[in-house]
Every structure is written in structure tokens, then in C-alpha cells.
C-alpha positions in Angstrom: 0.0 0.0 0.0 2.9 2.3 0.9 5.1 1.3 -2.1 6.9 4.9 -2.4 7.7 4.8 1.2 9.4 1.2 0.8 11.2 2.7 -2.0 12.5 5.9 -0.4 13.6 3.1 2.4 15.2 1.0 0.0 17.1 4.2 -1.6 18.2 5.1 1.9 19.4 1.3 2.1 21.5 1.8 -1.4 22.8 5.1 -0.1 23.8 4.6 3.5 22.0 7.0 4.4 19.3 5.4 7.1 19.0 7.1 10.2 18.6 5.6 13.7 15.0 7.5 14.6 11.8 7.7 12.7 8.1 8.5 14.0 5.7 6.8 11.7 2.5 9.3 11.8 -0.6 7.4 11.0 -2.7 4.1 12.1 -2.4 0.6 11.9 1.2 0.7 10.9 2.7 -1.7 13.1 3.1 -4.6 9.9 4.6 -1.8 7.6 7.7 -1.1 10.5 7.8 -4.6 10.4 8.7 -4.2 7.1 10.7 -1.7 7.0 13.2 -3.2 9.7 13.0 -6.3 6.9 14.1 -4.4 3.8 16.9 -2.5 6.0 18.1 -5.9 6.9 17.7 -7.7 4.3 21.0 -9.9 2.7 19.8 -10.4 -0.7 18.1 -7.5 -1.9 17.3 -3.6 -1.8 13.9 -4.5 -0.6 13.6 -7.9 1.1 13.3 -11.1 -0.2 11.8 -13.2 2.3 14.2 -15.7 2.0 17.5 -14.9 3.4 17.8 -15.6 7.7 17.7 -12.0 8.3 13.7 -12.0 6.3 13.2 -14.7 7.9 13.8 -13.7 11.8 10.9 -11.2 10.6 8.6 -13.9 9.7 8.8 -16.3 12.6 8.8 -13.0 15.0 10.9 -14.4 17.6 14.4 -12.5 17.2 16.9 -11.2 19.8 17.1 -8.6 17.8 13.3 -7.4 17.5 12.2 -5.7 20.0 8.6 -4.5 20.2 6.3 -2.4 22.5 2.8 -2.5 21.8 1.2 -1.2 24.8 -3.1 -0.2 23.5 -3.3 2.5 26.4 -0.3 3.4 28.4 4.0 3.0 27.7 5.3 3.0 30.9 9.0 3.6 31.9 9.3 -0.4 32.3 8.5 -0.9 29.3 11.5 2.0 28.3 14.0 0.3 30.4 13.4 -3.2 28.9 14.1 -1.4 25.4 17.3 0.3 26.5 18.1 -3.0 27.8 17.7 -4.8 24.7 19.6 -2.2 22.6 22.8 -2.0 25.0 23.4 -5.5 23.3 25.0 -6.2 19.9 22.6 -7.4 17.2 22.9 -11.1 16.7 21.6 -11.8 14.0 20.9 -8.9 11.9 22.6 -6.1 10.7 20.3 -3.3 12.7 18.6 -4.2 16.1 15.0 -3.2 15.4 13.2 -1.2 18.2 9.4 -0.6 17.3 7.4 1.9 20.1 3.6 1.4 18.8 1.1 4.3 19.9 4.1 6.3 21.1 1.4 8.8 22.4 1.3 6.9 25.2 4.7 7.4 26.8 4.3 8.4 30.4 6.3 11.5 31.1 8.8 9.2 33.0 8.9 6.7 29.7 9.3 9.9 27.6 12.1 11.3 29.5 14.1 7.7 29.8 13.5 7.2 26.3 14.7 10.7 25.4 18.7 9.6 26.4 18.1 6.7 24.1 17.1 8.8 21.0 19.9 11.2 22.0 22.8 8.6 21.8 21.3 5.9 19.6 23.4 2.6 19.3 24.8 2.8 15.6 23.1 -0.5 15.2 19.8 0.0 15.8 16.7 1.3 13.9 13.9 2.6 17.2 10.9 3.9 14.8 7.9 5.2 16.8 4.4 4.5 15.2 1.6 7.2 16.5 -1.6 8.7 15.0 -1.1 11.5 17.7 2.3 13.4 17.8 0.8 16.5 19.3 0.4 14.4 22.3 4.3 13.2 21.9 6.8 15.2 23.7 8.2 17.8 21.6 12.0 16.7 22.8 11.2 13.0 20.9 9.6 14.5 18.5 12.8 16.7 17.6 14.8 13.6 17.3 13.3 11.8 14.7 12.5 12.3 11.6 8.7 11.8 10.6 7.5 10.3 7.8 3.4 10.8 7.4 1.4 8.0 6.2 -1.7 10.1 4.7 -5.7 8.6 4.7 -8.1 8.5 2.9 -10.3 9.7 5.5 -7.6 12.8 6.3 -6.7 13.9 2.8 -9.7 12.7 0.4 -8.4 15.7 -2.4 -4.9 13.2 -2.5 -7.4 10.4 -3.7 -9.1 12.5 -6.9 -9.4 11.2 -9.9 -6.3 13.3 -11.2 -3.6 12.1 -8.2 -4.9 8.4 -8.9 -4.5 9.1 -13.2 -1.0 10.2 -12.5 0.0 7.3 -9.8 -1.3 4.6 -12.3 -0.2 6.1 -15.4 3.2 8.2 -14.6 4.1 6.5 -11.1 3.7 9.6 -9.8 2.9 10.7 -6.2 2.5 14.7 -4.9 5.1 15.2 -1.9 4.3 16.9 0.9 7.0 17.9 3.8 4.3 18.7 6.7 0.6 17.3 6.6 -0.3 21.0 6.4 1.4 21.4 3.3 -0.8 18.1 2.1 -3.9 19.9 3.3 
């Protein structure tokens, strides 16, 4: 579904160029981290090919070197800890540890202010991306430390679904790019 963001990952791959912190901005994204921490992995190819080990530690989902918190209502500073914990180890198996914080709206202020250090001096082996459909509720500190990448809706941006933006996808491969979802709006 998010087929230019996998490419823009994949280019990042080819390049060098992937940082340590992302915030994901937008629902039901958990499966597509997943997948990103896949392709950034992956042995074989610029995207992944579910074949080599490191695709499939993704598949089985029990790696060492997956880490995921996926708390519905509230992250607590436990939950932090047992992150940093996981990332003061080397990776394994893969080539990036993979730290996934789902609804990271709901940090605690002590889980927000643990988990700050962590984004501040990020093990050069890791990949922490931070899924939320609410970053105004997301410390402004965190928020500073990633870089966001915005996962638009149908339901938020219905003009990105006309007739014309769906003519040029399926004829040109072409998407409109927006910096800030107030630039999309």
C-alpha cells in the first residue's frame, strides 16, 4: 500500500543513508515497521526477499534482535527500560537491532524522559521507529529527534485520492510530496 515509502527506504538502504530514529505518523502501521526493519536488513536485496535468515527472523517473529512495544493504552518507563536493555546488546543476528514503540502517544512523562537519552545517543546498530496517529500528544523533545515520515488517509486527505492524483500514480508512477501534513492539506 505504501510502495513509495518502501522505495525511499530502499534508496536510503542503497545510499547509506538510514538514520537511527523515525516517528511513523498514522494508524495501523505496526506490519509496515515490520517491514521496514525487513528491507533495512535484508541480505539479498534492496527490498527484502523473504528468504535470506535475516527476512526470515521477521517472519517467525521471535528474534533477539526485534524488540517491540505495543502497549493499546499506556507505555510506561518499564516498558522503556526493557528497550534500552535490549539495545545495550549487539545485534545477533541482523545487521540493525530493530526497536518498534507502537502508539508512542502513550509514553508516560517518566517513559518519555528515559527514552529521550536513548534517541539522543542511539546505538549505531539500531533502527527505534515510533508508530503514533497523535504526535501532538508526543513530547516535543522526541519528537525533535526523529525524523517523521506521514502516512496520509483516505479519511484525512480525500483531495490526494481525486481522480487526477490516482491518473498520474497509475499512469506516470507519480505521487505529490508533501514535507508537513499542512502542506498536504
Amino acid at each position: 500500500m505504501y510502495k513509495k515509502i518502501l522505495d525511499y527506504f530502499s534508496l536510503l538502504k542503497k545510499s547509506n543513508l538510514v538514520s537511527t530514529s523515525y516517528l511513523f505518523v498514522g494508524n495501523n502501521l505496526l506490519s509496515f515497521s515490520l517491514d521496514i526493519g525487513k528491507l533495512i536488513n535484508c541480505s539479498n536485496s534492496d527490498y527484502f526477499c523473504n528468504c535470506c535468515g535475516s527476512c526470515r527472523e521477521f517472519e517467525r517473529s521471535v528474534s533477539y534482535d526485534i524488540f517491540c512495544i505495543d502497549e493499546p493504552s499506556t507505555i510506561k518507563i518499564e516498558n522503556i527500560r526493557a528497550a534500552q536493555q535490549f539495545l545495550a546488546y549487539k545485534s545477533t543476528n541482523l545487521l540493525k537491532k530493530v526497536l518498534i514503540v507502537n502508539n508512542a502517544h502513550n509514553l508516560t512523562e517518566e517513559a518519555s524522559n528515559a527514552f529521550l537519552k536513548t534517541l539522543e545517543e542511539p546505538p549505531n546498530d539500531s533502527l527505534l521507529i515510533l508508530i503514533s496517529s497523535r504526535p501532538d500528544m508526543i513530547f516535543p523533545t522526541i519528537l525533535s529527534r526523529c525524523k517523521k515520515i506521514y502516512f496520509p488517509t483516505i479519511n484525512e486527505f480525500p483531495h490526494l485520492y481525486s481522480k487526477e492524483v490516482l491518473r498520474d500514480f497509475l499512469i506516470e508512477g507519480r505521487l505529490p510530496v508533501f514535507k508537513s501534513r499542512e502542506e498536504a492539506k
